[in-house]
C-alpha positions as CSV (number, residue, x, y, z in Angstrom):
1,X,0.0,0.0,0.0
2,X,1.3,3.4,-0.7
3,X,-0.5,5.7,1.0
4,X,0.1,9.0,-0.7
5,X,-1.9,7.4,-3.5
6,X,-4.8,6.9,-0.9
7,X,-7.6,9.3,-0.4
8,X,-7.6,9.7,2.9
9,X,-10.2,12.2,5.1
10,X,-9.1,16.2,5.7
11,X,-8.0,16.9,9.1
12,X,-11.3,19.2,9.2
13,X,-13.9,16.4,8.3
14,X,-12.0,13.8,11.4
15,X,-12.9,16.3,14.0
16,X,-15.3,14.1,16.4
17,X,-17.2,15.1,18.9
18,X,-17.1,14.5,22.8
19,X,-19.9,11.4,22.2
20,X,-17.3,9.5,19.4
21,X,-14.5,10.6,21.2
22,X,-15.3,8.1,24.8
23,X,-14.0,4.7,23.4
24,X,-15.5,1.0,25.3
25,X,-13.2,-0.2,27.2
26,X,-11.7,-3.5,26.5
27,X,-11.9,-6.2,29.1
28,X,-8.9,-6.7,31.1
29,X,-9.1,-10.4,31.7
30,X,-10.4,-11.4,28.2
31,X,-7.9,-9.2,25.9
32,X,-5.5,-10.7,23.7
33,X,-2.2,-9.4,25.0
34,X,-1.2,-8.1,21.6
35,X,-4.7,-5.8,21.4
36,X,-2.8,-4.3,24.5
37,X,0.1,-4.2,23.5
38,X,-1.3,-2.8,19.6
39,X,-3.4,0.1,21.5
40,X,0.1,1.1,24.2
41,X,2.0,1.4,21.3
42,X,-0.5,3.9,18.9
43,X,-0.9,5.7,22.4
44,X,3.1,6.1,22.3
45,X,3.1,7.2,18.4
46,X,0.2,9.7,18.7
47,X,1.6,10.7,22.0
48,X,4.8,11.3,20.1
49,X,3.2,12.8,16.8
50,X,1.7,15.8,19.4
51,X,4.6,16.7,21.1
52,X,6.7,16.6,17.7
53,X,4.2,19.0,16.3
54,X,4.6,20.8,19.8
55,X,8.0,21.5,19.7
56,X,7.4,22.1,15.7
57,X,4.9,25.1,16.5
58,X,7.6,26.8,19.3
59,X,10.5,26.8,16.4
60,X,7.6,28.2,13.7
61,X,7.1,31.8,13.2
62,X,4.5,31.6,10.2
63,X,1.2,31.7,11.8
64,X,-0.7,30.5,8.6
65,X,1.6,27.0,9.2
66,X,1.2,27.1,12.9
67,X,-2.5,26.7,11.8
68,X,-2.4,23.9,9.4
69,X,-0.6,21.9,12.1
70,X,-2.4,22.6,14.5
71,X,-5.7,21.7,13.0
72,X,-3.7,18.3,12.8
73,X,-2.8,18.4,16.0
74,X,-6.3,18.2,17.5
75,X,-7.4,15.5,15.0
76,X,-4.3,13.4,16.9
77,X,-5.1,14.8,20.3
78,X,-9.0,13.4,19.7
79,X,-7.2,10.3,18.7
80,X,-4.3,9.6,21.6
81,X,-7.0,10.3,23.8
82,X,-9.5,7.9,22.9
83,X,-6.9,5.4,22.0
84,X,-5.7,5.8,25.9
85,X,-9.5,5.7,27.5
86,X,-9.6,2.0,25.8
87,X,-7.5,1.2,28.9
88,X,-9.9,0.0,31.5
89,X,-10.7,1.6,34.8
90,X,-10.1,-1.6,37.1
91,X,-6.6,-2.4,35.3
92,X,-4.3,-1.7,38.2
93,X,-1.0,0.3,37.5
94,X,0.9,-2.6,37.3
95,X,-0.9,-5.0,35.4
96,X,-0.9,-2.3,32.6
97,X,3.0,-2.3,33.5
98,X,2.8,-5.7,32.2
99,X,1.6,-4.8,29.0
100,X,4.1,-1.8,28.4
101,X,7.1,-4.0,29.0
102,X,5.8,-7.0,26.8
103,X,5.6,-5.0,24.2
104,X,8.8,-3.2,24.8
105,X,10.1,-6.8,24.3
106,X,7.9,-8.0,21.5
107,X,8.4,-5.5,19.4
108,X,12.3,-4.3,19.7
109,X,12.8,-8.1,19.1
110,X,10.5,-7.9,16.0
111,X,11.8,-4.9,15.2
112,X,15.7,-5.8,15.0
113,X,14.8,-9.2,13.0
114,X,13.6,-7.2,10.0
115,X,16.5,-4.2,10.2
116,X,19.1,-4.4,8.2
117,X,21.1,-1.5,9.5
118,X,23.8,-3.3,11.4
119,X,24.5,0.1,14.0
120,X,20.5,0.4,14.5
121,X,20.0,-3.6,15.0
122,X,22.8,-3.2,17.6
123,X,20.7,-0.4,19.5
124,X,17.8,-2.9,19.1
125,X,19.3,-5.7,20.5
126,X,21.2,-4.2,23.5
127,X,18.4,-2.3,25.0
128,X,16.4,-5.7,24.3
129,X,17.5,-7.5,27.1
130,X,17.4,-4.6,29.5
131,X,13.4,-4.2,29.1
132,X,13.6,-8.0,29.1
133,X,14.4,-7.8,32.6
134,X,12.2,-5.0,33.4
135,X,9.2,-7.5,32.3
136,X,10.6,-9.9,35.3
137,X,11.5,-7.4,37.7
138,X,7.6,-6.0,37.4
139,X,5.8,-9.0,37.3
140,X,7.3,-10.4,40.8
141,X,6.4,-7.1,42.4
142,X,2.9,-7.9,41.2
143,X,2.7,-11.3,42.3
144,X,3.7,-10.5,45.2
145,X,1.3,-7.2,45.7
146,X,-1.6,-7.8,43.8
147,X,-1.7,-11.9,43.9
148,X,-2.2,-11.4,39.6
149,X,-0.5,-13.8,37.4
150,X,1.6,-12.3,35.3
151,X,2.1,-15.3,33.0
152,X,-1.9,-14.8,31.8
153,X,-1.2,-11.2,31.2
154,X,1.3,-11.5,28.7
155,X,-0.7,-15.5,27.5
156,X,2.2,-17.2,27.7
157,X,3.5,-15.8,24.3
158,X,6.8,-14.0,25.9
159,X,8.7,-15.5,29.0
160,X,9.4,-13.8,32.0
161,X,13.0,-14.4,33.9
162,X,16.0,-12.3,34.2
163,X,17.8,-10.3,31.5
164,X,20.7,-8.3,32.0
165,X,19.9,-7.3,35.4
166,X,18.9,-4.1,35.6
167,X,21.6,-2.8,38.1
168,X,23.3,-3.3,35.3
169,X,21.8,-0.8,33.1
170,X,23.0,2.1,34.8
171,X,25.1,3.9,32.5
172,X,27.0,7.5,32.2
173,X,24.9,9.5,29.7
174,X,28.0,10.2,27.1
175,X,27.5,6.4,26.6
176,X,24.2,6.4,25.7
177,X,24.3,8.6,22.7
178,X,24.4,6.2,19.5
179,X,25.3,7.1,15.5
180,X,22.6,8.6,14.0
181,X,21.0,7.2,10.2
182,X,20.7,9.5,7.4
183,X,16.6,9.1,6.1
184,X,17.7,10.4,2.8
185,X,19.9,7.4,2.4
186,X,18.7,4.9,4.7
187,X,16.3,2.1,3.5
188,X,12.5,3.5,4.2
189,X,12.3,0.1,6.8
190,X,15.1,1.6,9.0
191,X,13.6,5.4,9.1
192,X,10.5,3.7,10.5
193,X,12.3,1.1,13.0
194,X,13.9,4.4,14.3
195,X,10.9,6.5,14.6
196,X,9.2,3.8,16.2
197,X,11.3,2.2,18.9
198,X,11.6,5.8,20.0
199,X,8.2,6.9,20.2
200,X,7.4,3.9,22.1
201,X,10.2,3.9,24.6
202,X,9.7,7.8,25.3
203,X,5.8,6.4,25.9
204,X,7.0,4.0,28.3
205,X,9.5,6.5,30.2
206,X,6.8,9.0,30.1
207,X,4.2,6.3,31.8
208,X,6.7,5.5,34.1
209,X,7.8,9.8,34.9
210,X,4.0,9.9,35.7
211,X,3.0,6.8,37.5
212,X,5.8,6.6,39.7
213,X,4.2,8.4,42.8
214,X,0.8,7.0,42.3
215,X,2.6,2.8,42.9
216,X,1.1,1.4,45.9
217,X,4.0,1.2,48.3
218,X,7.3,2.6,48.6
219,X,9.1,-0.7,47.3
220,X,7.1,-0.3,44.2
221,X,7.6,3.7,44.2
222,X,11.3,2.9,44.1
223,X,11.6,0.3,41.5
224,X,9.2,2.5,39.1
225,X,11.7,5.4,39.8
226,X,14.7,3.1,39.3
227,X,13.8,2.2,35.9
228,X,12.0,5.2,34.7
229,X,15.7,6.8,34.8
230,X,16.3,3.5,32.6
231,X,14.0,4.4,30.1
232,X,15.4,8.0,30.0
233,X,18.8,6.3,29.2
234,X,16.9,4.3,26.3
235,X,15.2,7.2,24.6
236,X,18.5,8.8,24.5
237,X,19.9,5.4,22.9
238,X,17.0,5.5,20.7
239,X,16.5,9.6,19.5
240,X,20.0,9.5,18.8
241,X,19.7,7.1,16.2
242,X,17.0,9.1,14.0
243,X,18.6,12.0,11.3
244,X,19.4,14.8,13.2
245,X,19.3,16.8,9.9
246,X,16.5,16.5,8.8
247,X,14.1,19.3,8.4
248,X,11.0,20.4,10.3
249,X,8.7,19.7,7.5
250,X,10.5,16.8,5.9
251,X,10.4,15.1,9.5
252,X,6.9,16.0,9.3
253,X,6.0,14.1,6.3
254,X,8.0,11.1,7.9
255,X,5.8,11.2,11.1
256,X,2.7,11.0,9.2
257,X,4.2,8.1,6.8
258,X,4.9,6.3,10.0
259,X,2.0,6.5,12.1
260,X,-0.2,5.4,8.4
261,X,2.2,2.6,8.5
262,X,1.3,1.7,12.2
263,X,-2.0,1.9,11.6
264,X,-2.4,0.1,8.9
265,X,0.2,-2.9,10.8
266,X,-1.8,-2.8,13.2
267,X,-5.5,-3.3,10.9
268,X,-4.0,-5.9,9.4
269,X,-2.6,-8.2,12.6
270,X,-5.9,-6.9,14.7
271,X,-8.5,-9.6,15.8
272,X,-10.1,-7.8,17.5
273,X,-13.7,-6.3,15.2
274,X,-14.3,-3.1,17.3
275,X,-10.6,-2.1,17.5
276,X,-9.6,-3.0,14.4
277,X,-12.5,-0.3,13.1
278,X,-10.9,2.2,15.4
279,X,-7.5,1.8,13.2
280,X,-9.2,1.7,10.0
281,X,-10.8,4.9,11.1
282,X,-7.5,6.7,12.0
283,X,-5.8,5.1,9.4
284,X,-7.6,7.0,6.8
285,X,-7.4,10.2,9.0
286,X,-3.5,9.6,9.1
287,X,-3.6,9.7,5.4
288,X,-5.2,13.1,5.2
289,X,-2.9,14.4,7.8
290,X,-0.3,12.9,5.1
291,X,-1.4,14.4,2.3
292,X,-1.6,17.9,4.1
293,X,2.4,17.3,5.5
294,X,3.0,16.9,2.0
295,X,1.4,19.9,0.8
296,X,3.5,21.9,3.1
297,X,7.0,20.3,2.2
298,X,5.8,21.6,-1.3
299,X,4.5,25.0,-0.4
300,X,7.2,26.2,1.9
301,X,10.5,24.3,0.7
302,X,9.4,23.1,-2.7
303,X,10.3,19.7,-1.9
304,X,7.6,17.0,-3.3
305,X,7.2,13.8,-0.9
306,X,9.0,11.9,-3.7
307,X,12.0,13.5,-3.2
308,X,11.8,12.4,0.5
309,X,10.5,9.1,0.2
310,X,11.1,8.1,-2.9
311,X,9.7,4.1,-2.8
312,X,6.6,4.6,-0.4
313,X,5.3,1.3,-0.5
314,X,4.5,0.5,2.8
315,X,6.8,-2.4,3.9
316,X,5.3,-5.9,5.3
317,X,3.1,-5.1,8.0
318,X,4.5,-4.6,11.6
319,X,3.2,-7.7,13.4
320,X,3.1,-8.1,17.4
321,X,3.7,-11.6,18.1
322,X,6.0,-14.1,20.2
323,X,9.5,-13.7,20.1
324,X,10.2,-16.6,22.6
325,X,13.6,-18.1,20.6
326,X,14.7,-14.5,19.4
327,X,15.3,-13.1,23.1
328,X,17.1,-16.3,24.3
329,X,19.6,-16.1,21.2
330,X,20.7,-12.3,22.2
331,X,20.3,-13.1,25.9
332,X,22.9,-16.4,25.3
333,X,25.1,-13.9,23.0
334,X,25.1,-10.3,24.4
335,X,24.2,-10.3,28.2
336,X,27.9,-9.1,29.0
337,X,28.0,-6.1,27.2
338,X,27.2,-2.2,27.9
339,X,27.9,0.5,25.3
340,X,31.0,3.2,25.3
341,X,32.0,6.0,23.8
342,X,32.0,6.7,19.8
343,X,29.4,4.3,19.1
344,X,30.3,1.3,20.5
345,X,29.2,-1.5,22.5
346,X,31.9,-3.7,24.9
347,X,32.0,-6.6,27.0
348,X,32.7,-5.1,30.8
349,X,35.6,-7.1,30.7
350,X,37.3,-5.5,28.1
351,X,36.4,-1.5,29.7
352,X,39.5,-0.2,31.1
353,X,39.2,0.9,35.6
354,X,38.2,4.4,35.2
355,X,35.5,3.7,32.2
356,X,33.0,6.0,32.3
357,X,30.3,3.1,33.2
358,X,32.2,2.0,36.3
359,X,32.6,5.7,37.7
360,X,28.6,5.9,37.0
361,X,28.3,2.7,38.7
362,X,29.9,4.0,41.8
363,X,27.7,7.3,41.8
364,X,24.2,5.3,41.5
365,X,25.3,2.2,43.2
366,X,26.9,3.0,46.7
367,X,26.2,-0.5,47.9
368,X,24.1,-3.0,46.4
369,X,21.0,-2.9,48.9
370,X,20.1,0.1,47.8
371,X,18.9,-0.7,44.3
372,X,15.0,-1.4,44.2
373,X,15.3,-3.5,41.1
374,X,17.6,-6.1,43.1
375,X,15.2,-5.3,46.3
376,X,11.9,-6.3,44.7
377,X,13.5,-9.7,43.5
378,X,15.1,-10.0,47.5
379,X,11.9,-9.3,49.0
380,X,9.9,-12.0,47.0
381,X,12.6,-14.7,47.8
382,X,12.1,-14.2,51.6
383,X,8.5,-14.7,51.1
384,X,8.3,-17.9,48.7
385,X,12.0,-18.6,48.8
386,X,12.5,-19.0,44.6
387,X,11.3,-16.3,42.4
388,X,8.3,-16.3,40.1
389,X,9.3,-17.2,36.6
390,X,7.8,-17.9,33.7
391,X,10.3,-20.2,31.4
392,X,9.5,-22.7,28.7
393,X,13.2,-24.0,29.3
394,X,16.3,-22.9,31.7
395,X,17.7,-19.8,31.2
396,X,20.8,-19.8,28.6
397,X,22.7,-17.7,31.0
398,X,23.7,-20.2,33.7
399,X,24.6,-17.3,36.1
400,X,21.0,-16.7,36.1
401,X,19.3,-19.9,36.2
402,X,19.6,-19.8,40.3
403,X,15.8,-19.1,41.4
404,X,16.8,-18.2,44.9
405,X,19.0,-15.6,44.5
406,X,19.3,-12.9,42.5
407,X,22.3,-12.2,40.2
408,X,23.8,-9.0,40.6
409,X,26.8,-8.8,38.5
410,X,26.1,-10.3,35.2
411,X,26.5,-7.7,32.6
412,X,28.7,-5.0,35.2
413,X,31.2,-7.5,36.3
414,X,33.8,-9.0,34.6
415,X,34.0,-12.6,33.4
416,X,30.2,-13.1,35.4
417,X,29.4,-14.5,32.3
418,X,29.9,-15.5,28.9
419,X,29.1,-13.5,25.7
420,X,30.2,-13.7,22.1
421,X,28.8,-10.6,20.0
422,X,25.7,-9.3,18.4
423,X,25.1,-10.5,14.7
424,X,23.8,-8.6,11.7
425,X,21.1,-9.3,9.4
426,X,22.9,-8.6,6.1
């Protein structure tokens, strides 16, 4: 599907009003987990769209194009909204936790076995096995809080049992700042892998900024501020990979080209009939949001959307599903390794004493009892003695197949365990 070739519906005519707006609610203990995990991640790219077009209007002194995208704007504000308000009111914090972090997994891993940028797989892969670990580290707190099983949550489709640990994932913030593509050269695939791995990480660190004080204790409290600073290191990992250079209006036209993309994934993979309509119905309001971007690369830089995307077939459809054998591989290969300077990505082994990570290490980490993520793990072994797990086989990291006790040095001390290197597509 190409979607400038599509008709689409003016951003005037997809106004609604407050009675269309008010969405039903879908049933927390009947949803497919992918429905969730479809409708967190359109709440993350309209979510990301706004604030694009935000930041657009306060670097914009034409009023006449403040205006067009602003009229946009509210067409995408009508929509994040009632994408959100499908959410129901007696999911708890934490259970929709479950469903952020399961698709953090799902879809970086789905993600980085379709790119074919070597540097942006990388980025795909490493941060992988960090919300990996977040998924376990959140699903034992609500176990052990709320008595829900997180295993029906996510249906058994992704497994839940340590990644990199997270005490692991604290990192100075020089070495979080990746090599960025250039979308005029890059493959129209890796533009959108870009685009979207970020808005949905900044959704999750933003659900975390925002949820944090509202967790139900003040273990919880501390584990949701422990890895919203996480997330802030991933968005940084993630932003820095999308072309810096581009401009305004030409990262415009992208957004719109991506979020018709996502909705149109997410039509196509979506069983369920009343959401599904919801994406065909902002699908074709995507397109006329499209076609206006395009209009206004034309009018005020005399670009035409060719120029900028010249092939704009969509690719093959984005599709949420398990990624079971996918996370083990990178978890059996890459557990051991943080990133550096200049790009790079190293085994702790192989970083010299006074590396940036081990001086950031020493700030955040005085002593080991201090970190919630390790905490939450050590309070739920002194109630059931192992951890809750859900595995369809051991874990490939035999540092952290131990069930009662929890591993705080693989992937921030040396030799803890054994890594080979990340692999390529190409």
């Amino acid at each position: 599907m190409n979607p400038f070739k599509e008709r689409g519906i003016a951003p005037e005519r997809a106004l609604q009003s407050f009675c269309e707006m008010y969405p039903e609610s879908y049933n927390k203990k009947t949803v497919d987990p992918y429905t969730k995990t479809r409708i967190i991640l359109m709440n993350g790219t309209e979510f990301e769209a706004n604030w694009f077009s935000h930041q657009f209007a306060r670097h914009c002194g034409d009023n006449e194009l403040r205006r067009e995208i602003a009229l946009s704007r509210e067409v995408e504000k009508q929509q994040q909204l009632k994408i959100s308000l499908l959410k129901p009111i007696n999911e708890t914090v934490l259970e929709h936790t479950i469903g952020y972090e399961q698709l953090a997994v799902d879809l970086t891993a789905e993600l980085a076995k379709r790119e074919r940028d070597c540097n942006v797989k990388r980025a795909l892969d490493f941060a992988l096995l960090e919300d990996f670990d977040h998924l376990y580290r959140y699903s034992d707190l609500l176990e052990m809080t709320e008595g829900t099983s997180p295993e029906h949550l996510v249906g058994r489709y992704t497994e839940i049992m340590p990644g990199r640990p997270t005490i692991a994932h604290h990192r100075h913030p020089f070495d979080n700042v990746r090599k960025s593509i250039n979308s005029k050269l890059a493959d129209v695939q890796t533009v959108l892998d870009t685009m979207i791995i970020t808005a949905a990480e900044q959704q999750t660190m933003n659900y975390y900024m925002n949820v944090t004080n509202f967790a139900c204790n003040d273990l919880a409290r501390r584990l949701y501020q422990e890895i919203a600073l996480v997330e802030e290191e991933h968005v940084t990992h993630y932003e820095a990979l999308m072309d810096p250079n581009a401009t305004w209006l030409e990262m415009l036209l992208w957004h719109e080209y991506c979020e018709c993309y996502l909705y149109w994934s997410c039509y196509m993979t979506e069983g369920d009939p009343y959401v599904k309509k919801l994406w065909e119905c902002n699908l074709e309001a995507e397109i006329g949001h499209l076609h206006k971007a395009a209009e206004l690369l034309q009018k005020y830089e005399g670009k035409s959307w060719e120029q900028m995307i010249p092939c704009a077939d969509f690719p093959a459809p984005l599709s949420l599903h398990s990624n079971i054998e996918y996370v083990r591989d990178v978890l059996a290969n890459t557990v051991q390794f943080t990133t550096g300077k200049d790009n790079t990505y190293e085994k702790v082994e192989r970083l010299p004493a006074d590396a940036d990570f081990y001086r950031f290490q020493k700030i955040s980490i005085p002593t080991v009892d201090c970190v919630p993520s390790h905490n939450v793990i050590d309070a739920y072994l002194r109630r059931h003695r192992t951890d809750y797990r859900f595995e369809v086989a051991e874990n490939p990291i035999p540092a952290l197949r131990n069930r009662r006790c929890d591993n705080v040095e693989v992937g921030r001390v040396p030799h803890a365990a054994e890594s080979t290197d990340f692999k390529c597509n190409c």
